[in-house]
C-alpha positions as CSV (number, residue, x, y, z in Angstrom):
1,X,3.0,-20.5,-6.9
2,X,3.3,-18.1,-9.9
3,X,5.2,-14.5,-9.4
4,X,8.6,-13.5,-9.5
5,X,11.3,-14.5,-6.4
6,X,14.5,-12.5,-7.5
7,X,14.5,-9.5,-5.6
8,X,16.7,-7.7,-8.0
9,X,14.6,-8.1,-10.8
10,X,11.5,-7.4,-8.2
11,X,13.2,-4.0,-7.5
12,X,14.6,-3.3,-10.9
13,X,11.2,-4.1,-12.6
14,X,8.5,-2.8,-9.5
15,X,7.0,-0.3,-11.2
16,X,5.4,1.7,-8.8
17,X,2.1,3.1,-9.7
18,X,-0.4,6.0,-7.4
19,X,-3.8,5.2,-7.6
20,X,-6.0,8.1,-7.5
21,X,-7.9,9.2,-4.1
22,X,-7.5,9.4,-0.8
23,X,-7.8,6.1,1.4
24,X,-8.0,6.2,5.3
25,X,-7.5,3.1,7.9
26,X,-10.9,2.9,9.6
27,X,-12.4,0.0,11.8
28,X,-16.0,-1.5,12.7
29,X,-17.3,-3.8,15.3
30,X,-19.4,-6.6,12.4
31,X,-19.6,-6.0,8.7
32,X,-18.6,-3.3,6.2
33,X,-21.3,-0.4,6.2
34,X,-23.7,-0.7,3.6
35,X,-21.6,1.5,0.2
36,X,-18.6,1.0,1.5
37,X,-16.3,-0.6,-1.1
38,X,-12.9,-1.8,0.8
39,X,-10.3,-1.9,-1.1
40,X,-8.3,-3.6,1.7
41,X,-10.1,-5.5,4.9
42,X,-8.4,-7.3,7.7
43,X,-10.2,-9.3,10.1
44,X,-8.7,-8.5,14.1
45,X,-10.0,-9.6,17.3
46,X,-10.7,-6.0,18.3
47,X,-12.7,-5.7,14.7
48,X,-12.6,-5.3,10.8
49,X,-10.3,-3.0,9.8
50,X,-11.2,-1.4,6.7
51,X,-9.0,0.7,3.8
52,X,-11.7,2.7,2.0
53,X,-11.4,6.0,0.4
54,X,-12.1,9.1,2.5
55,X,-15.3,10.4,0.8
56,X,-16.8,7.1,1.7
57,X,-15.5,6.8,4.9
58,X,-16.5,10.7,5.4
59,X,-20.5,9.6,3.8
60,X,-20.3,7.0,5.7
61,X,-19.5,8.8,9.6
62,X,-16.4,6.4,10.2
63,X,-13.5,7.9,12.3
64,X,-10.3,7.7,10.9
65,X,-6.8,9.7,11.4
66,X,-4.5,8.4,9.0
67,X,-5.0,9.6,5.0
68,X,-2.8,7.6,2.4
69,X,-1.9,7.8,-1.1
70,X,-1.9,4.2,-2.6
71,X,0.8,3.1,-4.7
72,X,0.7,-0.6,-6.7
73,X,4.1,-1.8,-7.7
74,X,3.1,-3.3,-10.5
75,X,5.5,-6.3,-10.7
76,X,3.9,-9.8,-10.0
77,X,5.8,-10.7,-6.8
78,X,5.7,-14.2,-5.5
79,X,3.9,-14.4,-1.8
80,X,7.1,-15.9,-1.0
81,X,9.5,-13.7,-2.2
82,X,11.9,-12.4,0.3
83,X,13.0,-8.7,1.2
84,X,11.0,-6.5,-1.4
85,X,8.9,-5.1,1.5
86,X,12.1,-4.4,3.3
87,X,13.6,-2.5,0.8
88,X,11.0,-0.7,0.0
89,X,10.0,0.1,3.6
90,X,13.6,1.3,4.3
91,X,13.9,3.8,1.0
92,X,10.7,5.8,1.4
93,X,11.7,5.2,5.8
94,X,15.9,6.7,5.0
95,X,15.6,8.8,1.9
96,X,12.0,10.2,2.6
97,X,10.8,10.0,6.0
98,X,8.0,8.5,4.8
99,X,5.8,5.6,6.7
100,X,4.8,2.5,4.8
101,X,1.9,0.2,5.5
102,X,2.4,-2.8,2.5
103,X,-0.6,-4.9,2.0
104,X,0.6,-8.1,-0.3
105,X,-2.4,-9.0,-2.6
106,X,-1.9,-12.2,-5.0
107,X,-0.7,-10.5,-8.1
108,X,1.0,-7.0,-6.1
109,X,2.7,-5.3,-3.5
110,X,0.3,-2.9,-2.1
111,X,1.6,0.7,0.0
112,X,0.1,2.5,2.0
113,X,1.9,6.4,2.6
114,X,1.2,9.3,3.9
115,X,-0.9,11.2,1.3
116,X,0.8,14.7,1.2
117,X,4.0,12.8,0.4
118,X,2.9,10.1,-1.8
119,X,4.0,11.5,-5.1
120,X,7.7,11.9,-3.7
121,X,7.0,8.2,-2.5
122,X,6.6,7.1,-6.5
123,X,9.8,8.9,-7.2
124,X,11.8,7.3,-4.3
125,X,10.7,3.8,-5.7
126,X,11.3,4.8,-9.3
127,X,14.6,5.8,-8.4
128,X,15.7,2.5,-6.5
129,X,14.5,0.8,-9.7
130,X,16.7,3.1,-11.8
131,X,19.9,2.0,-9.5
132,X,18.5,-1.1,-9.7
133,X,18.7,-1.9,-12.9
């Protein structure tokens, strides 16, 4: 398994990045709508969840009630690697008020915040990495 273990270089060296959009939470009894392009799907007994930017999810008449800003921290972290979420979870939860859903891709860390406060969200975690360091 490739990625970095070492949570003080994982913070030191995360790197967090806001991709531009907004992205919503949305869910659908079968398959993904036809022009839908998910950047995140879960499979759940109750249905496939779906992370999709709003204007699709708008186009595409799919309910939704939570609008994120999505930041990448764009340090290779290993699947295995122990307390990153944690810590990130609890600066943007102590220092911001801000919620957190983390999606772990193969390569990145994926977060989920609210949208109106995702830019102070990037500063929070660029700050941790600062003390850090």
């Amino acid at each position: 398994m490739s990625g970095e273990r070492d949570l003080h270089i994982l913070l030191a060296t995360m790197r967090p990045e806001l991709n531009a959009g907004r992205y919503v939470f949305t869910t659908v009894d079968g398959p993904a709508p036809e022009g839908l392009r998910p950047v995140v799907t879960v499979t759940e007994p109750e249905g496939l969840t779906l992370v999709v930017r709003q204007e699709e999810a708008d186009a595409a008449g799919l309910s939704y009630d939570y609008v994120a800003g999505w930041i990448t921290l764009r340090v290779h972290s290993a699947l295995d690697a122990v307390g990153l979420t944690a810590a990130v979870a609890r600066e943007l939860a102590e220092a911001g008020g801000l919620s957190c859903n983390v999606v772990a891709g193969y390569h990145h860390d994926h977060l989920f915040v609210p949208h109106d406060g995702a830019e102070e969200a990037v500063a929070l975690l660029e700050a941790l990495a600062r003390r850090s360091h």
